[in-house]
C-alpha positions in Angstrom: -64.3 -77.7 -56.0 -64.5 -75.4 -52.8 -65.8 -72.4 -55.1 -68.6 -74.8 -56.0 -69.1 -75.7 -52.0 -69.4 -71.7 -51.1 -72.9 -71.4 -52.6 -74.6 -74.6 -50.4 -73.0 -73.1 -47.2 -73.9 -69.7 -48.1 -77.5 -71.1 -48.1 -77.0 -72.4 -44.6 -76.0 -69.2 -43.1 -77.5 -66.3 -41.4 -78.0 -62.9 -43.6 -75.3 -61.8 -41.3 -72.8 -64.3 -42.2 -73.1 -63.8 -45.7 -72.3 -60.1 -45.5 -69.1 -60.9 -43.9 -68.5 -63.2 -46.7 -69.4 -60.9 -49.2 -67.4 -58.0 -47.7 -64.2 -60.8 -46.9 -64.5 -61.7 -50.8 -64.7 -58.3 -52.2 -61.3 -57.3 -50.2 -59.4 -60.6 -49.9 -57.8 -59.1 -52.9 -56.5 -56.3 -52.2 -55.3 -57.7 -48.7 -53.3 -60.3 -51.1 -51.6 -57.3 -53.5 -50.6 -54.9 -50.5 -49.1 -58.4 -48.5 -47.0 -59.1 -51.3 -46.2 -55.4 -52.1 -45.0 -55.1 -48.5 -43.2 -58.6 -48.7 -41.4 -57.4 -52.1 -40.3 -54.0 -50.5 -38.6 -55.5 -47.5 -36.8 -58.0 -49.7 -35.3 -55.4 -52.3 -34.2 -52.8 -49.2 -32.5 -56.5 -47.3 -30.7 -57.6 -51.5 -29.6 -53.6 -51.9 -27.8 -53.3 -48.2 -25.9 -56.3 -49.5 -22.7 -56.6 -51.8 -23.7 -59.5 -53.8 -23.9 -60.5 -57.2 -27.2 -60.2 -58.6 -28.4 -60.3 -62.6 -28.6 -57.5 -64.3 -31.6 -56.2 -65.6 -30.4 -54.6 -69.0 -28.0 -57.5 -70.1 -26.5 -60.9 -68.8 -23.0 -59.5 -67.6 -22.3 -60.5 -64.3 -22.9 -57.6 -61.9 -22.0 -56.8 -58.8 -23.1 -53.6 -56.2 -19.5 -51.3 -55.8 -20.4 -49.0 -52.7 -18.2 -46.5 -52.6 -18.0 -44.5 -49.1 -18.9 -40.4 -49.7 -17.4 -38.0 -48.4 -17.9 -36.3 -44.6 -21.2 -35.0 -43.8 -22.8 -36.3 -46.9 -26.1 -37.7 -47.1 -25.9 -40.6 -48.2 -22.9 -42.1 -46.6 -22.2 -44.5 -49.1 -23.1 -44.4 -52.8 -23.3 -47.6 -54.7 -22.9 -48.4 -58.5 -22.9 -51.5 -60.3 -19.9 -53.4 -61.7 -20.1 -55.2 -64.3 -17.9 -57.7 -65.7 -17.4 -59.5 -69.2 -14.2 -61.6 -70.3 -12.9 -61.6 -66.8 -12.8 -57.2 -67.4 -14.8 -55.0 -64.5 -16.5 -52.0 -65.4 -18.4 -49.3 -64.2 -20.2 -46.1 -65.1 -20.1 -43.0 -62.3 -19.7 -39.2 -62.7 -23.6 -38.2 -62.2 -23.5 -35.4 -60.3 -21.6 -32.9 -57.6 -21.5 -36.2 -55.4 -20.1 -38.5 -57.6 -17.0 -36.3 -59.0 -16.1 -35.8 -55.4 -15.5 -39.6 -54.5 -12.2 -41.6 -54.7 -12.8 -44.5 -56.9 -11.0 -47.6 -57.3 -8.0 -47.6 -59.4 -8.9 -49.1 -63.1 -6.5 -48.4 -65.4 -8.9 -47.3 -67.9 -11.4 -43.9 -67.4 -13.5 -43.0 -70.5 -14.9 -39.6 -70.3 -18.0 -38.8 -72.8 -18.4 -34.7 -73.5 -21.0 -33.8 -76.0 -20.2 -30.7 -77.6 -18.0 -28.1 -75.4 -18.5 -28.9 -71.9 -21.7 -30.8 -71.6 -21.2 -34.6 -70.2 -22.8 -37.3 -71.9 -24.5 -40.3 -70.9 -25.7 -44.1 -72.5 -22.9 -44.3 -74.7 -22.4 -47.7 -75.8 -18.6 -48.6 -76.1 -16.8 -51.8 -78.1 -13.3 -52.5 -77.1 -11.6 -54.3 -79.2 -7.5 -55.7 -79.5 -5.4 -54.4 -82.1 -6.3 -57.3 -84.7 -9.7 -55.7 -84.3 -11.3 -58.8 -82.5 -14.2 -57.7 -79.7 -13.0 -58.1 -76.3 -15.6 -56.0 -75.6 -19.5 -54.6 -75.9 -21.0 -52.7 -73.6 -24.6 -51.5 -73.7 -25.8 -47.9 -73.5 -27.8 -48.7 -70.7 -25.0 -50.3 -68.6 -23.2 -46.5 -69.3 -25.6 -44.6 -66.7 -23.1 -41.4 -66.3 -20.3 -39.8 -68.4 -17.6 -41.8 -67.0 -16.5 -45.0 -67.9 -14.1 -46.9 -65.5 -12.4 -50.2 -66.7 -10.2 -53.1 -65.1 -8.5 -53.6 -68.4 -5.3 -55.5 -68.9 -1.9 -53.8 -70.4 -2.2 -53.9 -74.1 -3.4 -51.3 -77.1 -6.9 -51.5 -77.9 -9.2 -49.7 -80.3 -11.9 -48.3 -78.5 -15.5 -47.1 -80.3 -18.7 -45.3 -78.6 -21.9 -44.8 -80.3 -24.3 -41.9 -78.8 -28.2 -42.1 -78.6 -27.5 -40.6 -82.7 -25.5 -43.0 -83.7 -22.3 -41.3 -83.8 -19.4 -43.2 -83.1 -16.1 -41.6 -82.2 -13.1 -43.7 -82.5 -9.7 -43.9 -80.9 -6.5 -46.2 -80.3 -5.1 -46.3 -76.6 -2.5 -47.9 -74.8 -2.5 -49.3 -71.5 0.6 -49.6 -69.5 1.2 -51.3 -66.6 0.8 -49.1 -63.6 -0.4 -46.1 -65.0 -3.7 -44.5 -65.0 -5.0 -43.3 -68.7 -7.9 -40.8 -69.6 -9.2 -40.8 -72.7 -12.0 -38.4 -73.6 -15.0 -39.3 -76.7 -15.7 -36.2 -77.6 -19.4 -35.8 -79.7 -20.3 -32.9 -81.7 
């Protein structure tokens, strides 16, 4: 109704008046997209200086920001990973990098380490964990696995544990947890 209004008070006003409506109109647009850009912008820096829980955007486990503090004179400060968790089990993905070997992580029993070939590390490996009747507890999505280390909050038990690379390898192998004890199991992909 008001776009049909425009035209009758167009024809009451001054040739001037019109070219500021005209050259309003023709940028009212663009004022709209870089308002909301900006407004966007300022909300995802205020959500990722928070610890909160937020959706994912590759899946619909529950995720969480783990900022894990770097080590003196690094820039930045404080790196930050997501943790995931399914079936009451936390996980994480880390290892990109000079940085991220050097930090202290929190102590999960469980630290999968993907190697493709001799020395090379791997990433997006997508792992199934399952109990020893070979039920899923389990299934985590290559994009979830971000870096060649897995870290897991697992309970004390033996589980068979898969990973499939970008090929569709899978490499498969049985591992015990026990409590108190840190365990490292390498997938190693020819």
């Amino acid at each position: 109704k008001l776009m049909n209004t425009i035209p009758t008070i167009l024809r009451k006003c001054s040739p001037f008046q019109i070219d500021i409506y005209q050259i309003s109109r023709k940028h009212i647009g663009r004022l709209f997209a870089v308002f909301f850009f900006g407004i966007s912008f300022l909300f995802g820096v205020f959500l990722s200086s928070l610890y909160c829980i937020t959706p994912a955007e590759a899946s619909s486990h529950t995720v969480k920001l783990l900022e894990i503090p770097a080590t003196k004179g690094s820039i930045p400060k404080i790196l930050t990973f997501p943790l995931y968790e399914q079936e009451s089990i936390q996980y994480f993905s880390a290892g990109l990098g000079k940085e991220e070997r050097a930090l202290t992580y929190p102590p999960f029993p469980l630290k999968i380490v993907f190697v493709q070939g001799e020395r090379a590390f791997l990433a997006g490996v997508s792992v199934r964990i399952m109990k020893e009747d070979r039920t899923q507890l389990l299934m985590i999505p290559g994009e979830e696995v971000e870096g060649p280390w897995l870290f897991l909050k697992i309970p004390t038990g033996t589980y068979l544990v898969n990973g499939t690379n970008s090929k569709g390898t899978t490499i498969e192998k049985t591992i015990t947890i026990q409590t108190a004890k840190f365990t490292i199991v390498h997938l190693r992909f020819p």
